[in-house]
Every structure is written in structure tokens, then in C-alpha cells.
N, C-alpha and C positions, 0 to 999 in steps of 0.2 A: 686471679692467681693461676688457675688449672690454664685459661687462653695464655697466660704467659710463659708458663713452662712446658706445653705444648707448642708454642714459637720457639722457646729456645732450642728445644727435642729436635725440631725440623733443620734449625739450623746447622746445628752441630751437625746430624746425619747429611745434609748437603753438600757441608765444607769437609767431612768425611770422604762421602762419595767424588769429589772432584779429586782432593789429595790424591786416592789410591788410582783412579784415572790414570791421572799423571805422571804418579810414579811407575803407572806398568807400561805410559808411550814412549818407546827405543828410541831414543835421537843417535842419529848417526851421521858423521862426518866422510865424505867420501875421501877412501886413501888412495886415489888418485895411481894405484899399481893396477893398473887396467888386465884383466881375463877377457877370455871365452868360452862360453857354456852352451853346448850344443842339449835342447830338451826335448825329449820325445814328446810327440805330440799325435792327437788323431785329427783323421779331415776335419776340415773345414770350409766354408761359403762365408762367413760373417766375423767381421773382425769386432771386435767391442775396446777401445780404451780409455782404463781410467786412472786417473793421474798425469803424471808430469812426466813418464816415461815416451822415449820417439819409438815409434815403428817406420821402416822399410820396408814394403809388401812389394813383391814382384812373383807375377802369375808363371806356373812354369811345371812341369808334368809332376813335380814329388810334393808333397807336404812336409814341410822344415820349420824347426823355430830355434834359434842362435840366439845369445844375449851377448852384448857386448859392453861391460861394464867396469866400476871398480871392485876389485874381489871381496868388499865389504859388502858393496850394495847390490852385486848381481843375488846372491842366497835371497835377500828380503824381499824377491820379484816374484809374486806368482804368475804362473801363466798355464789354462787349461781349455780343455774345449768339453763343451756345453751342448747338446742339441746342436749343434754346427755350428757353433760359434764360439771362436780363438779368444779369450778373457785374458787380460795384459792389466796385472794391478800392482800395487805394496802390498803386503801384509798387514794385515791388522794391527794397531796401535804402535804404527811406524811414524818416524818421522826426519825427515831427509835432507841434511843441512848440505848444501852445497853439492850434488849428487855429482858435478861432474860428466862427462858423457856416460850416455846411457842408450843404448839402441838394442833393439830388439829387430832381428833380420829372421821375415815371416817369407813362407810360400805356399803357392796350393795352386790345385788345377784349376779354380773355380772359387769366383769371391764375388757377393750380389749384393751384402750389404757391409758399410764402413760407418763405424758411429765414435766418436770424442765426446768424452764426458772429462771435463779438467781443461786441465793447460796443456796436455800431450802435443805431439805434430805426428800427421801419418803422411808418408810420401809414397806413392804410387811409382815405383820407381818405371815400369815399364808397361801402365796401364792396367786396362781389362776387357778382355774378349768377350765377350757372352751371348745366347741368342735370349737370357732371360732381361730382366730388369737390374737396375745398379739403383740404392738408394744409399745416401751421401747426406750423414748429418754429423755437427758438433754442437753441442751442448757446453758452453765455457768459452774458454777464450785461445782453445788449440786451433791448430790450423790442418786442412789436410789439400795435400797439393799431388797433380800428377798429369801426364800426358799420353793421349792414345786410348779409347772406349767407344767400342762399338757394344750397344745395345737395344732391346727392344728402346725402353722406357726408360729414362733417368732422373729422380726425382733426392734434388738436390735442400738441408734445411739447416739454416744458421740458428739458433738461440743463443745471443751472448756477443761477445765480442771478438769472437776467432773469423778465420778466412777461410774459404775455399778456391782453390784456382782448379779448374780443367782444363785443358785444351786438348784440342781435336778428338771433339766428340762427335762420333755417328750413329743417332737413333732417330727414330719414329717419332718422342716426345719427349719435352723436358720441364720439368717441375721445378722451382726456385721459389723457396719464400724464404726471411730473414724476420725475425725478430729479434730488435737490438741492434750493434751499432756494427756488425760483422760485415764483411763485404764476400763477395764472391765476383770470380773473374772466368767466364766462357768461353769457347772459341769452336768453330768446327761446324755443322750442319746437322738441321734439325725438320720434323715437318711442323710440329706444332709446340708455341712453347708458351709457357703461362711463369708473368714472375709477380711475385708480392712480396710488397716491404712494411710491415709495421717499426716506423722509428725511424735512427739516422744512419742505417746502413745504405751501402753502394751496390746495386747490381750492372757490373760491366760484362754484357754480352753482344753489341753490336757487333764481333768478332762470331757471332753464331748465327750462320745463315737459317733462317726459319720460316717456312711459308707463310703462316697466320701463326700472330703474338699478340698475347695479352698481356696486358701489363697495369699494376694496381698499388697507387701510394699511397699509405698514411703516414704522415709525418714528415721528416724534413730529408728521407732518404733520397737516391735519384738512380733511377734506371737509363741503361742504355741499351738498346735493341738493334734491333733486325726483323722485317717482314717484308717479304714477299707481293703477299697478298691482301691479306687484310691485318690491320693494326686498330686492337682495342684499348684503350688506355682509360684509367681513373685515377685522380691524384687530390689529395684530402690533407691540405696544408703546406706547408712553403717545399716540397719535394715537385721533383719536376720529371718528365722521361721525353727522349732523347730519341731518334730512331735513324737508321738507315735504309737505306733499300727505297722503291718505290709501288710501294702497294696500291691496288688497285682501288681498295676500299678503306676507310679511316673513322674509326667513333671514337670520338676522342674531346675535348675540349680546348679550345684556342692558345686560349693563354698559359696552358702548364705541358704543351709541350711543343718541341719541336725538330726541326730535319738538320741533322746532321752534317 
């Protein structure tokens, strides 16, 4: 009898605790009467987005952060900066039916690292200069796209099922790995560049000239390259890689890959 109304006890408190949940998550309907909200903001180098809001980033001498949204749903948008880095979220126990556009128009003098967590999209609208490193990840199924990077090091990382596209990129080195079915798309000039696929994601970079390239599949993903020099390849199930260029040297295995 006591085990049974100590089951009931738990239950009620559970169905309790979810109710009052629920009733304090905001649903809101975008009204679709579109604003602009200029917010102060301090520097920043690291973008961070999460949820399902877009950012615009474009490098450029001031620090700016703009929303451009429905006058319902811009208020519900935090946006702050952290240790150097620009945080783009909803507020707490929101929830956002049909939002409608929604953009967030970011700047700074100086940006090293871009990360997606959610469904968001970041668009790099005019690149990034840097003599440091540029790291490049989504987490979900956002996508983050842009053209023009010049850097030391660029070390590029999918989890999930969003996309990356760069083009014309000029660094020292590049880093690519994917876990998941997300694709990334290269282009530009590199000296050394190392990719890895766990899963059914696509890495298309034979548009990225690279002296020596490594390249490494599990799963049913497929790379496509570029080297120079020497071309390292491993592939661990029906995924295959692809190459251009004509290196001088080749460790690779016959059958999973070939010349372009």
C-alpha cells in the first residue's frame, strides 16, 4: 500500500511539474509587421548561434548588432557578448510558430571562431581576414556559408546534418571532419589538408588546391580532393575518395579510390 501511494505521490508531482512547464512556454505567432533593432553590443572574435535565428556577419572596422525581424519576435531575441563572444538565442521558455524572417546583421573587426548549434544559417557575407586561425563548426542541421579567408589555419567541423560551403580560401592548413550526413564544400589554396568522414556525409574540396592531403572514411561518405604532392587516403566501408592534381607520392588502397 505505502509502494503504491508513493507511485501515485510521484505521479501526480510529474504531471504537475510538466503542466506548469508548459504553461509558462510563450508560443508566439510571427505578426509578420517587420522592425529594426539596432543593440548595443561589445567586441567581439566568436560568433555562437543557437536556434533557428540567420545571422549576416560581415568583417568591417566597428562592432554592430541589427535584428531585423517581426516586432513580436525581435523583443524574444537575446543577444550578448561573453568573453568575446557574440551569443544569438530565444529567450527562455519561448516558443516560435512560424517566425517569419528573422536576421540578425552582425560586424566586427575580427572574427576566429563561428559555431551553429540548432537549425540557424550564418552567412559570411564578405569573408574573413585574419593572420590568426578561423575555426568553423555546426552542431545541427544549420548551415554556415561565405566567400574569401585568408588565414593561418582553418579547421573546419560538421556534427549533424547542416552544410558548410567556403570558397576561396588561403591558409597554411585545413582541417575538415564531418560526423553525420552534413556535407561541406571547399575551394581556394591550401599547404596541407587533412579530411575525415564518419558516416554519410560529402566532403567536396577538389576545388582546394593543397600540396599533401589526407583523406580518411568511415562509412558510406565520399571525399573529393586535391594534392599536390602526396595523397594519403583510408576508407572503411562503401565511402570512397576521389582526387585531382598529380602527386608525386600515393598511400592509398586500389580499389576505394580514384583520379578524377
Amino acid at each position: 500500500m505505502k509502494t503504491f501511494s508513493l507511485s501515485l505521490m510521484m505521479s501526480v508531482l510529474l504531471l504537475t511539474s510538466f503542466t506548469i512547464a508548459h504553461a509558462q512556454t510563450k508560443r508566439v505567432v510571427a505578426s509578420k509587421n517587420y522592425v529594426t533593432q539596432k543593440v548595443e553590443a561589445d567586441r567581439f572574435n566568436a560568433i555562437q548561434l543557437l536556434g533557428s535565428a540567420d545571422i549576416v556577419y560581415r568583417q568591417s572596422a566597428s562592432t554592430t548588432v541589427e535584428i531585423y525581424g517581426s516586432d513580436n519576435i525581435v523583443p524574444l531575441l537575446e543577444t550578448y557578448t561573453s568573453n568575446g563572444t557574440l551569443t544569438v538565442k530565444f529567450k527562455k521558455n519561448t516558443r516560435i510558430i512560424n517566425r517569419g524572417k528573422l536576421i540578425v546583421k552582425v560586424s566586427s573587426p575580427e572574427l576566429n571562431k563561428i559555431t551553429v548549434n540548432g537549425s540557424g544559417d550564418i552567412k559570411l557575407a564578405n569573408g574573413i581576414q585574419t593572420n590568426k586561425n578561423i575555426d568553423v563548426t555546426v552542431n545541427g542541421s544549420g548551415d554556415i556559408a561565405g566567400e574569401g579567408f585568408q588565414c593561418e589555419a582553418i579547421t573546419i567541423s560538421v556534427r549533424g546534418s547542416g552544410d558548410i560551403k567556403l570558397q576561396k580560401i588561403q591558409s597554411k592548413t585545413c582541417v575538415v571532419s564531418i560526423a553525420g550526413s552534413g556535407d561541406v564544400a571547399l575551394s581556394g589554396q591550401t599547404g596541407e589538408a587533412k579530411y575525415r568522414i564518419a558516416g554519410s556525409g560529402d566532403i567536396s574540396a577538389s576545388s582546394l588546391r593543397a600540396v599533401n592531403t589526407s583523406a580518411s572514411v568511415s562509412g558510406s561518405g565520399d571525399i573529393e580532393c586535391h594534392a599536390d604532392k602526396k595523397l594519403t587516403a583510408r576508407v572503411s566501408g562503401s565511402g570512397s575518395v576521389a582526387y585531382k592534381g598529380n602527386p608525386e607520392e600515393i598511400d592509398a588502397p586500389r580499389k576505394k579510390i580514384r583520379k578524377m
